[in-house]
C-alpha positions as CSV (number, residue, x, y, z in Angstrom):
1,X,0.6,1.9,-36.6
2,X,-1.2,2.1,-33.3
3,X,0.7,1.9,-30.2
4,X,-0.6,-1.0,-28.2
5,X,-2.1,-0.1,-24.3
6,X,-3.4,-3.2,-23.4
7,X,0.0,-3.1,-21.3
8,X,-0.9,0.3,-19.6
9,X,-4.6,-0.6,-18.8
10,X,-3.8,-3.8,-17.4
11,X,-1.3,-1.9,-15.1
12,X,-3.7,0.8,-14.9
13,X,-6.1,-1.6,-13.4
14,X,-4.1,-3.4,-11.1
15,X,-2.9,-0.7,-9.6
16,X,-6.4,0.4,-9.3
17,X,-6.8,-3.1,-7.4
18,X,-3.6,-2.1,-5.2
19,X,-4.4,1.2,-4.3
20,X,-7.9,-0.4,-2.9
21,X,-6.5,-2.8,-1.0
22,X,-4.0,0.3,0.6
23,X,-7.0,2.4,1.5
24,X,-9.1,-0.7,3.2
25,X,-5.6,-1.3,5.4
26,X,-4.7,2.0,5.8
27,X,-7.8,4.5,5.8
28,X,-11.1,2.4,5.6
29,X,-12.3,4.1,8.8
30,X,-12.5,7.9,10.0
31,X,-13.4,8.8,13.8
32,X,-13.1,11.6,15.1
33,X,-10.9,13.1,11.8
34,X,-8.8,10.3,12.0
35,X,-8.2,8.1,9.1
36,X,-7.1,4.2,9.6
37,X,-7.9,0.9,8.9
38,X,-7.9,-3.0,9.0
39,X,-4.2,-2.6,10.0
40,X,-4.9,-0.1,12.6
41,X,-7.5,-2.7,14.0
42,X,-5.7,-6.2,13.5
43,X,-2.8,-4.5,15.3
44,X,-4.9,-4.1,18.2
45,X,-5.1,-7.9,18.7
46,X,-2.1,-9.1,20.8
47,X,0.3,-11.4,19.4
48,X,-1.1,-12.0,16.1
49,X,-2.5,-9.4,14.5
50,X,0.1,-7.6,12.8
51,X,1.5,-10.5,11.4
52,X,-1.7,-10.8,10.2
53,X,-1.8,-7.2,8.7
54,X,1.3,-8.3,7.3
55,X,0.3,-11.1,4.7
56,X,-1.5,-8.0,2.1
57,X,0.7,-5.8,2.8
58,X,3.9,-8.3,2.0
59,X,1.5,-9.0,-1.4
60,X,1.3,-5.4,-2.2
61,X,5.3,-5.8,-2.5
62,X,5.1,-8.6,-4.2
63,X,2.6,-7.5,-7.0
64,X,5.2,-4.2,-7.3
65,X,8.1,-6.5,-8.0
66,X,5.8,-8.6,-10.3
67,X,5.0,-5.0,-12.2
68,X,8.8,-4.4,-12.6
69,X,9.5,-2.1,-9.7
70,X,12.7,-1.0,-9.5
71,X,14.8,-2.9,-6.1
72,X,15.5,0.9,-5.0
73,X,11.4,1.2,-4.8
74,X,10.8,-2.3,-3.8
75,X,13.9,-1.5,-0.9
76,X,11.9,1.5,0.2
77,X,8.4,-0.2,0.2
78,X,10.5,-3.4,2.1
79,X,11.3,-1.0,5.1
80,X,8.1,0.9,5.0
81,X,6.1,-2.8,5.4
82,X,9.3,-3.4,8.2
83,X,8.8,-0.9,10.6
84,X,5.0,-0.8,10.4
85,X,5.1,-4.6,11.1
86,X,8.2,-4.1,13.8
87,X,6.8,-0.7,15.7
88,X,3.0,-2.3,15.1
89,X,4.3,-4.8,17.2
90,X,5.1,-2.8,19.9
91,X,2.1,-2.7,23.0
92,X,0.1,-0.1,22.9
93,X,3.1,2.5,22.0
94,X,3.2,0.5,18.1
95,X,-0.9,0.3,18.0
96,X,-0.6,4.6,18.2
97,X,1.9,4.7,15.8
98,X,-0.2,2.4,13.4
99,X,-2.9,4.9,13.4
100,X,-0.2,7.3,11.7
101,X,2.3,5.3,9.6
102,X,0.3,4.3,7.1
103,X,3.0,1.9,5.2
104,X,0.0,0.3,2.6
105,X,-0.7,4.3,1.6
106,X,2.8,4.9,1.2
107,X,3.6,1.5,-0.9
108,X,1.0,2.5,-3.0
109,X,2.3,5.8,-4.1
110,X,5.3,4.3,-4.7
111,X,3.6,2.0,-6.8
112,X,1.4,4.8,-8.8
113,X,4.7,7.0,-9.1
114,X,7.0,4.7,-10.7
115,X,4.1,3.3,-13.3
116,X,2.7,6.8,-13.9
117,X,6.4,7.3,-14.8
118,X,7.1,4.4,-17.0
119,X,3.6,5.1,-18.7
120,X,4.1,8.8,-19.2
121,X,1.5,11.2,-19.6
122,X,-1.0,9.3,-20.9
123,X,-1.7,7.2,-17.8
124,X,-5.3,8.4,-16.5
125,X,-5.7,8.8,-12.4
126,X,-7.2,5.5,-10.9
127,X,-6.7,6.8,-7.2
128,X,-9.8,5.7,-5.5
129,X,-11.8,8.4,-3.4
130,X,-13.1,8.2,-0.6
């Protein structure tokens, strides 16, 4: 009997989805070696911009939780989306420290590690290069 994958590809190909919407957040741009990204820039606008920055990456926490993260993971992807949106809103000091923490990238991984784990082996790398 065949084992059935529709399962895996589907979270093959979300997770594809995710781990694109990290890397447009978190490392769209490069200057000068430096990596960052729509966060990086909507945290620049006072006020309102990362609570804006923090609508996809409160969705990419969701989606994980839809997926069947554990709440550990979720816990750890909860504070990682907390501090960027908390130091992010921070002037000037938390628009610095946006250009490091990259909390999408790290969601992300946690993401890819836990389904790459429930999958096994035969999970096939959908990390997008850049």
């Amino acid at each position: 009997m065949p084992k059935d994958t529709t399962g895996a590809i589907r979270h093959a190909e979300e997770l594809a989805r995710l781990d694109r919407l990290a890397h447009l957040m978190d490392a769209r741009f490069k200057l000068f070696g430096f990596r960052f990204g729509y966060d990086s820039l909507l945290g620049l606008i006072p006020g309102i911009g990362d609570t804006i920055s923090l609508a996809p990456s409160a969705w990419l926490v969701w989606r994980a939780h839809q997926l069947g993260v554990p709440k550990r993971k979720i816990g750890r992807m909860a504070v990682n989306t907390g501090v960027d949106y908390v130091v992010g809103s921070i002037p000037v000091i938390g628009d610095l420290v946006d250009f490091g923490f990259k909390a999408n990238l790290r969601n992300a991984a946690i993401l890819r590690e836990h389904l790459e784990r429930e999958a096994g082996a035969g999970m096939r790398d959908v990390t997008p290069r850049s």
